[in-house]
C-alpha positions in Angstrom: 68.4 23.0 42.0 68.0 20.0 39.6 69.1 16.9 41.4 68.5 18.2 44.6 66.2 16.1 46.4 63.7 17.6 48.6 64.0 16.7 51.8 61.6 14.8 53.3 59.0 16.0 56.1 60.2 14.3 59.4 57.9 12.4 61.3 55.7 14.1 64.1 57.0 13.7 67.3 54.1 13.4 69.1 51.6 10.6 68.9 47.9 11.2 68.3 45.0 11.1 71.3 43.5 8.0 70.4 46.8 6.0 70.5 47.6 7.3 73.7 44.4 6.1 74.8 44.6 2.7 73.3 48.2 2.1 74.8 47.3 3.3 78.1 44.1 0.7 78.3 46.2 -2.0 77.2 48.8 -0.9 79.5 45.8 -1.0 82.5 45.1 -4.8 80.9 48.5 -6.1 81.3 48.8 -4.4 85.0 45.4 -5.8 86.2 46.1 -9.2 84.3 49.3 -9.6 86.1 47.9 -8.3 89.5 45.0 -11.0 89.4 47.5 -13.2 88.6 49.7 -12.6 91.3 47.0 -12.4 94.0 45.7 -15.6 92.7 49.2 -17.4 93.1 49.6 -16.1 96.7 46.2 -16.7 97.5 46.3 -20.5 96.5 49.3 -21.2 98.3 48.2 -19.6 101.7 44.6 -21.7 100.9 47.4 -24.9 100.5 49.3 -24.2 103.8 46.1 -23.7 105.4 44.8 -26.7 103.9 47.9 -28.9 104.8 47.9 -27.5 108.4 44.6 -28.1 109.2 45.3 -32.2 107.8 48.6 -32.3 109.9 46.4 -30.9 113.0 44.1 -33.5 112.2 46.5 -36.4 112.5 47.8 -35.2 115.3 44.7 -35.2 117.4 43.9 -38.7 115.9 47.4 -40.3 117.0 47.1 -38.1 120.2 43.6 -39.6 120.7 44.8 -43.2 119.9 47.6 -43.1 122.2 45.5 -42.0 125.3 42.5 -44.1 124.6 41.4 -46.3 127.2 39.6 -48.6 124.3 43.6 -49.1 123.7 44.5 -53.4 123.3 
């Protein structure tokens, strides 16, 4: 028919190998990305409650030490 436009071929529904393959190794990026970052945050702050226990263990054994010294004035 004149006027008719032809309709136009639809897009393919399925995507091509290659950007599979690219969004699935950006995909394992962004997981290993946040997974360091998230094992570097938890390891930090166990490192900073270790850190702080050891210096509160430490001034415990020094005012423990002080107050049983015999050197004592």
């Amino acid at each position: 028919m004149v006027g008719t436009p032809r309709p136009r071929s639809l897009p393919r529904s399925g995507t091509q190998p290659s950007e599979v393959i690219a969004i699935s190794l950006s995909g394992v990026l962004v997981t290993c990305l946040a997974a360091f970052v998230v094992s570097a945050a938890v390891g930090l702050s166990v490192w900073i409650v270790v850190f702080f226990g050891l210096l509160s263990g430490l001034q415990s054994v020094a005012w423990l030490a002080d107050r049983t010294s015999v050197w004592r004035a």
